[in-house]
Backbone bond lengths (Angstrom), bond angles and torsions (degrees), N, CA, C in turn:
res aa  C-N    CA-C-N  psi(-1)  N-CA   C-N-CA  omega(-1)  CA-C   N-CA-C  phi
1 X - - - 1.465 - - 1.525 109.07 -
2 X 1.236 125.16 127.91 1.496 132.16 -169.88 1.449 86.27 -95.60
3 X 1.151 109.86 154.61 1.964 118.98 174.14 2.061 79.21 -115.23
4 X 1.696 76.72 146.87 1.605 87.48 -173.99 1.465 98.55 -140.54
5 X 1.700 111.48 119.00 1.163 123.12 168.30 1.799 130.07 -102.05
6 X 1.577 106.82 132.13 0.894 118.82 -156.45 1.872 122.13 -108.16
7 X 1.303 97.30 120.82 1.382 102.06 -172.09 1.757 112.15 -111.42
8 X 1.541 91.71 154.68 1.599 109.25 -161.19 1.622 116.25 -112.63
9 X 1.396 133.06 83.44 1.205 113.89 179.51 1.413 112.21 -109.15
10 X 1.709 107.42 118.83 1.430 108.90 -158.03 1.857 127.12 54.34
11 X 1.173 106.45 -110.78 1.467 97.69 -179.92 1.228 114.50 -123.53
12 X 1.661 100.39 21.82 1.632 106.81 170.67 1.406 95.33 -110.79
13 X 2.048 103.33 142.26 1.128 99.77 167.09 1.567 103.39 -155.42
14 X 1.606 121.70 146.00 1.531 134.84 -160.96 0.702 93.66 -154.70
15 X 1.706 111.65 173.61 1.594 130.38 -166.00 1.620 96.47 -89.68
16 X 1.068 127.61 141.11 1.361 146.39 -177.10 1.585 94.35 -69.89
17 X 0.703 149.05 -102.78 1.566 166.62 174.59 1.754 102.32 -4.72
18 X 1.710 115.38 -43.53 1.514 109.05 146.71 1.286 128.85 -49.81
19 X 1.305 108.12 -74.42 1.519 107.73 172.80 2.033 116.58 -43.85
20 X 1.085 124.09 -26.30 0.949 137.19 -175.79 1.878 111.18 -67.29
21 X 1.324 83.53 -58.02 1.650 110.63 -171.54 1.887 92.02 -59.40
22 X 1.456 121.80 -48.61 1.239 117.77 -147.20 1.480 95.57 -102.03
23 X 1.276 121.08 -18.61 1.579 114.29 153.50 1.743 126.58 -60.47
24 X 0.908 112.03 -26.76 1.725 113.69 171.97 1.449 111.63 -104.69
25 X 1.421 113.79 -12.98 1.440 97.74 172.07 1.526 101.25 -87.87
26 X 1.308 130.89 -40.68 1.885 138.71 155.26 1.426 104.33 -25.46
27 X 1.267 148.41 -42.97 1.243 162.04 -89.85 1.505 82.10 -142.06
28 X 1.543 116.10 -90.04 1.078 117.90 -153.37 1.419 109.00 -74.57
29 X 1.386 115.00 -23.70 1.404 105.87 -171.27 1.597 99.44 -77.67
30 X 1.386 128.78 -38.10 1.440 111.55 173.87 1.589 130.86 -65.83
31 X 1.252 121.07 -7.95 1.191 138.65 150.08 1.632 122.36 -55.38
32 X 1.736 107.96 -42.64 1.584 92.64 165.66 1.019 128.17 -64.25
33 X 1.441 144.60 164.78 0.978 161.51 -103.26 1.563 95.83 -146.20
34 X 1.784 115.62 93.87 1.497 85.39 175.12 2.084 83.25 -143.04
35 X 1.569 123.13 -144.07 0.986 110.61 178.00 0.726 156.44 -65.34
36 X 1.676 110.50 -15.75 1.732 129.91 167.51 1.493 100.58 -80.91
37 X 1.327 129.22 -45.69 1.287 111.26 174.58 1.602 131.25 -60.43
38 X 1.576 105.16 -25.62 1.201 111.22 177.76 1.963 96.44 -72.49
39 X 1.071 121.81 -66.45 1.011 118.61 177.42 1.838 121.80 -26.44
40 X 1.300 103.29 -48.83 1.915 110.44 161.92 1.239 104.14 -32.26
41 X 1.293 109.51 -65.95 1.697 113.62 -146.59 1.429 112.29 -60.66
42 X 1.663 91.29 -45.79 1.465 107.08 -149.79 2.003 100.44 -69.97
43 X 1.806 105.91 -34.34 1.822 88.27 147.22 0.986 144.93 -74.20
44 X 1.432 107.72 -0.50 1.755 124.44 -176.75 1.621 103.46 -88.54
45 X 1.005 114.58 -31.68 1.444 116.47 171.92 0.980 130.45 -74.30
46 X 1.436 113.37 -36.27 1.629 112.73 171.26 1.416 116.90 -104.31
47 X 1.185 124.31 -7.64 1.527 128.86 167.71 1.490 133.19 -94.39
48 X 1.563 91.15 -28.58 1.372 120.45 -169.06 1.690 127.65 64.63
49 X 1.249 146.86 -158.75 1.331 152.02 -146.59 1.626 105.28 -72.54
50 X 1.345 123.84 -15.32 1.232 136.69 179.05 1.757 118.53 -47.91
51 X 1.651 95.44 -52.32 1.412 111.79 -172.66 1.518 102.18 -85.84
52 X 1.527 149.40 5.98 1.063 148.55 177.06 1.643 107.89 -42.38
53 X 1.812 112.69 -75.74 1.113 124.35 -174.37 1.676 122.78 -55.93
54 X 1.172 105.41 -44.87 1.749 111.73 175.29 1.612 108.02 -56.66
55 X 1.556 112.92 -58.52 1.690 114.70 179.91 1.561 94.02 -75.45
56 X 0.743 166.80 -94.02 1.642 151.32 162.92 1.730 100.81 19.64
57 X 1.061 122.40 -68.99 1.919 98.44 -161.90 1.421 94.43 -84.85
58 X 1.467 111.57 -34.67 1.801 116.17 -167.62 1.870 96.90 -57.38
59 X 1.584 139.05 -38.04 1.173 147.85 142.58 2.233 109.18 -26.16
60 X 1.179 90.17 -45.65 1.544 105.64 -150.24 2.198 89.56 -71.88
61 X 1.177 96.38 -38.26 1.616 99.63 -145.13 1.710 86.60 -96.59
62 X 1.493 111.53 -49.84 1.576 104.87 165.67 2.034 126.46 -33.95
63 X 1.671 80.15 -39.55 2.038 75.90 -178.47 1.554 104.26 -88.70
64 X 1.191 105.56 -18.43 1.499 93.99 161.31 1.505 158.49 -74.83
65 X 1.704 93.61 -12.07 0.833 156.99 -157.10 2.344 98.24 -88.89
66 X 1.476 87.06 -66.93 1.451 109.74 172.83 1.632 119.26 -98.70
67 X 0.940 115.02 -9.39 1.375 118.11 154.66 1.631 125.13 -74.63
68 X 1.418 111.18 -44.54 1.394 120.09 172.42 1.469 117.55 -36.35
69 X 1.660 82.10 -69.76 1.430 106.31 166.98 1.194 122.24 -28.49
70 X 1.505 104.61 -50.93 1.747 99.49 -162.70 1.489 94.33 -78.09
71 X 1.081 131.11 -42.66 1.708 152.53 -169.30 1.378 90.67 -32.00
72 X 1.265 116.37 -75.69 1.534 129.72 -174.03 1.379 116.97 -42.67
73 X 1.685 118.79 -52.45 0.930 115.86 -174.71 1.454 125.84 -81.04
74 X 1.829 118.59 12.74 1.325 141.21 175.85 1.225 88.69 -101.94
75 X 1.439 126.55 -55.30 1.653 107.24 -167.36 1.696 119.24 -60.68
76 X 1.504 87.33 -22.37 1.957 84.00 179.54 1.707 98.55 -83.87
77 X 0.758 128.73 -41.05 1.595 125.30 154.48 1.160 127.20 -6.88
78 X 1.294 94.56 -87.42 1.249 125.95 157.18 1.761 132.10 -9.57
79 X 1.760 84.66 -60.58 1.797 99.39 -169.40 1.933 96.87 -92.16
80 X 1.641 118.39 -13.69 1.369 120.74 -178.23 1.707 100.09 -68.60
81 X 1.463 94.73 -56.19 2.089 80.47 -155.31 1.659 71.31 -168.18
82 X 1.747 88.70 123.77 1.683 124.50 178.28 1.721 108.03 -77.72
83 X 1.194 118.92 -25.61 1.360 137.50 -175.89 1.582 94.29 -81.82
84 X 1.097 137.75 -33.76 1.752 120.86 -158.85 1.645 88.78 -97.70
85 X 1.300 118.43 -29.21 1.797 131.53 -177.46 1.462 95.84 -71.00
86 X 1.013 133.96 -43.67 1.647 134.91 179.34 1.282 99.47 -55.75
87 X 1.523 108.75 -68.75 1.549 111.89 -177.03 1.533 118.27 -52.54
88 X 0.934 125.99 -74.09 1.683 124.74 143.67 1.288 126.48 5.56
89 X 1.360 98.28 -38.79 2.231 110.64 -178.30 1.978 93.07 -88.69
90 X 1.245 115.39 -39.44 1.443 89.38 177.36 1.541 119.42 -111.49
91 X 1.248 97.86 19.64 1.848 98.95 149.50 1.310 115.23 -68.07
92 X 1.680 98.96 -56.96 1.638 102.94 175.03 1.781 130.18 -39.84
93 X 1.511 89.67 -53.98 1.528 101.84 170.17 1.820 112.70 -47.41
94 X 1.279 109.88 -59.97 1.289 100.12 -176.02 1.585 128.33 -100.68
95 X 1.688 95.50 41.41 1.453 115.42 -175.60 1.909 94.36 -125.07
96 X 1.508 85.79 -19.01 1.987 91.75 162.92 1.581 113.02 -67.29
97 X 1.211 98.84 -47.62 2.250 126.62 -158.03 1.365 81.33 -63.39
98 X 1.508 146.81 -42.44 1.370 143.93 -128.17 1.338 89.36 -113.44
99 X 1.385 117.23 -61.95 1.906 104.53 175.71 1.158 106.96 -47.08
100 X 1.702 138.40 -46.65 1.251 138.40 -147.12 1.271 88.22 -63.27
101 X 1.245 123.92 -62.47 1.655 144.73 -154.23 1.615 89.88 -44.25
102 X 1.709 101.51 -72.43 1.770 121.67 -158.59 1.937 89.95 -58.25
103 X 0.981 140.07 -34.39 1.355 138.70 -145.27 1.734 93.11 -83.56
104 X 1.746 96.09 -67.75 1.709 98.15 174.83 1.624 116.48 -40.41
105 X 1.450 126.66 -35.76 1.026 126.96 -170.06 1.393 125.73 -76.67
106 X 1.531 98.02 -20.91 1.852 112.08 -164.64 1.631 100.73 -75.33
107 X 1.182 111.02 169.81 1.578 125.25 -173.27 1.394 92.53 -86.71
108 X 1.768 92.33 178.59 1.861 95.11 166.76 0.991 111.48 -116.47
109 X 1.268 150.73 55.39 1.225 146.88 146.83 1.735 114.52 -79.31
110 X 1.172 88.67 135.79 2.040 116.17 -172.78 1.738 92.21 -120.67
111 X 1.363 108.86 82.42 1.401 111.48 169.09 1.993 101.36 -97.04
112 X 1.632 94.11 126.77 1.271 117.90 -179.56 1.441 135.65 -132.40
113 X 0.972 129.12 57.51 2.201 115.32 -147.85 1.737 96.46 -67.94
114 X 1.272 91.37 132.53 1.407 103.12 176.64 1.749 110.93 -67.34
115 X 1.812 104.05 136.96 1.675 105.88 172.96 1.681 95.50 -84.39
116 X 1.676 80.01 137.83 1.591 94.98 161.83 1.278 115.85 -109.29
117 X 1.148 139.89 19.18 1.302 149.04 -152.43 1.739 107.20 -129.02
118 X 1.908 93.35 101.72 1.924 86.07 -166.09 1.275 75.75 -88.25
119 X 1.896 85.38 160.92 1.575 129.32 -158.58 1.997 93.51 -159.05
120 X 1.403 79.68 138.51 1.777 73.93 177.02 1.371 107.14 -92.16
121 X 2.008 98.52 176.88 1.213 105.97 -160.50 1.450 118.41 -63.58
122 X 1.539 117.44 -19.86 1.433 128.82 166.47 1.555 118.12 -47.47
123 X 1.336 120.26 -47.43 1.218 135.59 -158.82 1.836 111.54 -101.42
124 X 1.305 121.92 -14.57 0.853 130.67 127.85 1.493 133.12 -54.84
125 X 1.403 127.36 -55.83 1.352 130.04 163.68 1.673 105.45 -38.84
126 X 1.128 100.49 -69.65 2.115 109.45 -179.16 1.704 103.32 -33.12
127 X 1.455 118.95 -65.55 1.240 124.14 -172.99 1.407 111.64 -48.43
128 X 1.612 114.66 -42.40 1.372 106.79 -167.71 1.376 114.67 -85.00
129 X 1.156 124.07 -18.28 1.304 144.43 168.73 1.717 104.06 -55.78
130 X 1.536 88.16 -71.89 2.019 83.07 -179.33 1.510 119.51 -58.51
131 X 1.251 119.51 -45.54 1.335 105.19 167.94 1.552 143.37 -48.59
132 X 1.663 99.16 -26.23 1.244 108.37 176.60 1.660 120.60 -92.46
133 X 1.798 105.19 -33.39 1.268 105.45 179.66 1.542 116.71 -74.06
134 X 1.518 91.11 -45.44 1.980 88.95 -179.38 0.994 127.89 -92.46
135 X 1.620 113.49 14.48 1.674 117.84 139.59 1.492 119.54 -23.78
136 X 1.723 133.53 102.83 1.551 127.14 171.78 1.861 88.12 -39.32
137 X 1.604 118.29 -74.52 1.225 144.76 -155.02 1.665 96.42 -33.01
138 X 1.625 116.63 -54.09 1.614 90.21 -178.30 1.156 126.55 -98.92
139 X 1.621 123.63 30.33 1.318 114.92 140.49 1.350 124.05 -75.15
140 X 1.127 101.45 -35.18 1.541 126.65 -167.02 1.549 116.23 -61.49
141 X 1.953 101.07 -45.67 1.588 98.09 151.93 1.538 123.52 -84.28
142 X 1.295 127.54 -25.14 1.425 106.99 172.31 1.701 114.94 -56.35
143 X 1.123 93.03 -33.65 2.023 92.03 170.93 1.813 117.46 -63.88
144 X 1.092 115.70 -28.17 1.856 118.19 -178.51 1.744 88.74 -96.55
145 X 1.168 129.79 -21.22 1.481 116.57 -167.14 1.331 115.62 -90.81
146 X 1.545 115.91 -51.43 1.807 121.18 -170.46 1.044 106.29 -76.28
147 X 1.714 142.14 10.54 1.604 116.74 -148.58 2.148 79.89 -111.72
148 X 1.164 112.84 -21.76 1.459 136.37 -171.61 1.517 103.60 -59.50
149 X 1.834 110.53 -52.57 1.457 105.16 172.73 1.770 108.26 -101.79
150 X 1.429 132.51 22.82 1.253 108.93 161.39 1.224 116.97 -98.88
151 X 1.397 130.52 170.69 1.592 141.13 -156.07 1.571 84.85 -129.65
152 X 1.362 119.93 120.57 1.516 137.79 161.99 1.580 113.61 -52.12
153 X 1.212 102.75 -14.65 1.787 106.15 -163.32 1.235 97.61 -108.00
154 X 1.390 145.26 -12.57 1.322 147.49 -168.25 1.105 122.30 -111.06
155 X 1.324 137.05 153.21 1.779 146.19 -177.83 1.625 96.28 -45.72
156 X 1.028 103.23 102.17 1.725 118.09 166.10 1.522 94.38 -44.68
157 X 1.325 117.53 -79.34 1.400 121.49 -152.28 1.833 116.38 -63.01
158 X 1.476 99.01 -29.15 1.399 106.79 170.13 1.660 114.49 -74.45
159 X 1.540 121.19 -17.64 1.306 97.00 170.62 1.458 111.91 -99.73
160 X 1.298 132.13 -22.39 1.709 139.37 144.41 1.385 113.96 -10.67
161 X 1.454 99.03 -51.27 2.028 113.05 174.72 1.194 98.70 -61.12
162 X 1.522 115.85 -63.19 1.195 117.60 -151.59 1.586 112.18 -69.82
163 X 1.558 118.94 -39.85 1.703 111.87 169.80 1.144 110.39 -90.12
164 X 1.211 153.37 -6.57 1.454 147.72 170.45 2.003 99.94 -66.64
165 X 1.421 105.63 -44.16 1.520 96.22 -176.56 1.228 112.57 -94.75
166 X 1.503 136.37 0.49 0.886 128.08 126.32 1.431 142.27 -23.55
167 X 1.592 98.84 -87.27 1.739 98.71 166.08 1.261 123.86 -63.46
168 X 1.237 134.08 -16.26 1.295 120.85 -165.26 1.882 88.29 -76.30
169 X 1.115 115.32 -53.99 1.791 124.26 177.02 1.338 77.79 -26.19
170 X 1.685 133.43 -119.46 1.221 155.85 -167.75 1.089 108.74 -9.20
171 X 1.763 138.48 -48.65 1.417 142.41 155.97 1.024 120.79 -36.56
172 X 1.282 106.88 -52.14 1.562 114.88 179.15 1.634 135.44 -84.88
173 X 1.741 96.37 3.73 1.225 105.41 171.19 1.631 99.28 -123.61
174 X 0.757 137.74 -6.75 1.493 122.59 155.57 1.599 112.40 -79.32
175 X 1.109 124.72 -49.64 1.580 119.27 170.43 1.153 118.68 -16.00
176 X 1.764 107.84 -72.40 1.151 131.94 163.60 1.185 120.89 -44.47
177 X 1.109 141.64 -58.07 1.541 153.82 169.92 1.308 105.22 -37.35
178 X 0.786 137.47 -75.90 1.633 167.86 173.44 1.739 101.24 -31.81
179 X 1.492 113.56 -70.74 1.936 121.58 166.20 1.581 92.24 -65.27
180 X 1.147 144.95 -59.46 1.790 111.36 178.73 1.676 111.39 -60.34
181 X 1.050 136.55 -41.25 1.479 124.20 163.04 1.564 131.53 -50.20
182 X 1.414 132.10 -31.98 0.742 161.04 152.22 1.409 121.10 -51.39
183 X 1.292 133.96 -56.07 1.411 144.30 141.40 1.392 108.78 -59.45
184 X 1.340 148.66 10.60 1.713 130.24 173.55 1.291 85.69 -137.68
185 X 1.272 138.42 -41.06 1.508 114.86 -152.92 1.892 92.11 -147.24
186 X 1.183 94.44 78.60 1.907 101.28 -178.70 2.005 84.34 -83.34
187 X 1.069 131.24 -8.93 1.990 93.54 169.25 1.769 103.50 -87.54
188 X 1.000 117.26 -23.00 1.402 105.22 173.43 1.154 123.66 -66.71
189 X 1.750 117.25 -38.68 1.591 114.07 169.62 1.444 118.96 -55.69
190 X 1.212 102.18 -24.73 1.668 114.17 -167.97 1.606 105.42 -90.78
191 X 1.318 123.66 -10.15 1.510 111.96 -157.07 1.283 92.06 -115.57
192 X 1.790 100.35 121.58 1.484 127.40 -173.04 1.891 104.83 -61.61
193 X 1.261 133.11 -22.73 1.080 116.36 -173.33 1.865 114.50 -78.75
194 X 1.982 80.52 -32.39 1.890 81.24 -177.05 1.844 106.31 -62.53
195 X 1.326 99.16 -36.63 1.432 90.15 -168.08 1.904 119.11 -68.31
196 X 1.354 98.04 -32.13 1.798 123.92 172.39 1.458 92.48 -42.63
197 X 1.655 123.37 -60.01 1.189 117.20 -165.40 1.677 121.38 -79.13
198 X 1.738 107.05 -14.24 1.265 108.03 171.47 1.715 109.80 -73.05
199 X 1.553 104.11 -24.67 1.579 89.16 163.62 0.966 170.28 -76.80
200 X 1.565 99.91 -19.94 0.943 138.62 -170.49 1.861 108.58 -71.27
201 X 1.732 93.66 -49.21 1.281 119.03 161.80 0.954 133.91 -0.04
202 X 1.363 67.80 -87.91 2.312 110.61 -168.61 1.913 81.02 -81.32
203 X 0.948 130.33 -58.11 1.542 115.06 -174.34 1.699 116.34 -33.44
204 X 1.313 112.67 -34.51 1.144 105.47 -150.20 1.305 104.58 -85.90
205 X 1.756 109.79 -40.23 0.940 138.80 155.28 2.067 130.67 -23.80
206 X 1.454 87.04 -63.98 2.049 104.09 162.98 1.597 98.01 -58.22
207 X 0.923 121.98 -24.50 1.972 117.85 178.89 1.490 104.71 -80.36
208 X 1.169 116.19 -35.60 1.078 119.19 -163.28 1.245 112.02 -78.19
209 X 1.221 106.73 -41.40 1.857 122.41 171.99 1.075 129.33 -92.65
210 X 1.345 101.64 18.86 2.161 117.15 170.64 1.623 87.26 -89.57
211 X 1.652 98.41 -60.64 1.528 105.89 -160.89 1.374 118.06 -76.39
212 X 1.806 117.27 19.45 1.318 126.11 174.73 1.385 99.88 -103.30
213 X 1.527 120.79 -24.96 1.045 125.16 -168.52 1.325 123.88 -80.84
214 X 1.349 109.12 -30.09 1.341 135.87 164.33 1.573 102.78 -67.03
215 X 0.848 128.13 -106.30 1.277 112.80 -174.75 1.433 126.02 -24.60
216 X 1.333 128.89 -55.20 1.394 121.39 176.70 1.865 111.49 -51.18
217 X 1.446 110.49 -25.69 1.704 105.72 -174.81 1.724 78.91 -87.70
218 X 1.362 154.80 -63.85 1.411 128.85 -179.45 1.325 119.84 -37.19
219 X 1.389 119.94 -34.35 1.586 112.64 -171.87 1.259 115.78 -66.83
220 X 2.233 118.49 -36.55 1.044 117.39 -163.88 1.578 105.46 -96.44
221 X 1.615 113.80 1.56 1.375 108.55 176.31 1.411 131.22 -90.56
């Protein structure tokens, strides 16, 4: 039996240990290394610290962008058949276990070619936005990912608030993070061991938060 503590902000309120669980699994998975991040660098490298903030919200509004999306199409889910949403919660879980697995396994190479081609901060924002929103891939994972930390028994729309502003925070500070790293310390972005060890990491980590997830949907069932 998991003891599950429950927190209240305003008139939203969820199990702490969800929000918990889906903040470090949010965490690490936006930390890997995939096309929006490559996309960071590769203006962080040739522009330097300038482009942080623009690819930072253009990052921010893209996952919001595809998160919504997916949001919606769980809530109609959702209200169709509670049984396919159950099933759905442990796809997710063991669509976490499977990155963890593939993540620990991947190399460290952060291949990026730096843009040399200034573009203002507007047009940067646009780019990072499209790359991230009209990704098929991140609707496709916000649909195997959120259904893992929502609770069938609780205000759909109040926890939507509650993880949508979540990650977008976390989106928007790794973006950023990532173009200030990139502009101060390009041998670290580049050096396969630092990144080997960010994987290994965060790998172990996505395991960790399939099999948190699982249990917390046993505790509340």
């Amino acid at each position: 039996m998991v003891a599950t503590v429950w927190f209240k902000l305003g008139e939203i309120k969820m199990p702490f240990e969800s929000w918990l669980a889906f903040t470090a699994a949010s965490t690490v998975l936006l930390i890997i290394p995939g096309p929006t991040v490559l996309l960071v660098v590769s203006y962080a490298l040739g522009q330097g610290w300038r482009t942080a903030l623009p690819m930072a919200v253009g990052v921010a509004l893209g996952d919001f962008t595809a998160m919504t999306l997916s949001m919606l199409g769980l809530g109609a889910l959702l209200a169709t058949s509670a049984t396919l949403f159950t099933a759905l919660k442990w796809i997710g879980a063991a669509y976490l276990v499977w990155l963890g697995i593939k993540l620990w396994r991947a190399g460290g190479a952060l291949e990026a070619t730096p843009r040399t081609d200034v573009v203002s901060a507007a047009k940067m924002l646009g780019h990072a936005w499209l790359v991230t929103a009209l990704n098929p891939k991140s609707i496709t994972f916000f649909v195997a990912f959120l259904p893992a930390f929502l609770d069938p028994k609780a205000a759909f729309l109040s926890q939507m608030l509650v993880f949508e502003t979540t990650f977008l925070f976390l989106a928007f500070a790794n973006a950023f993070g990532y173009a200030l790293v990139a502009s101060r310390a390009r041998g670290m972005v580049a050096n396969p061991r630092a990144i080997g060890v960010v994987n290994k990491v965060g790998g172990g980590l996505l395991i960790g938060a399939g099999v948190a997830t699982v249990s917390l949907s046993g505790a509340r069932s």
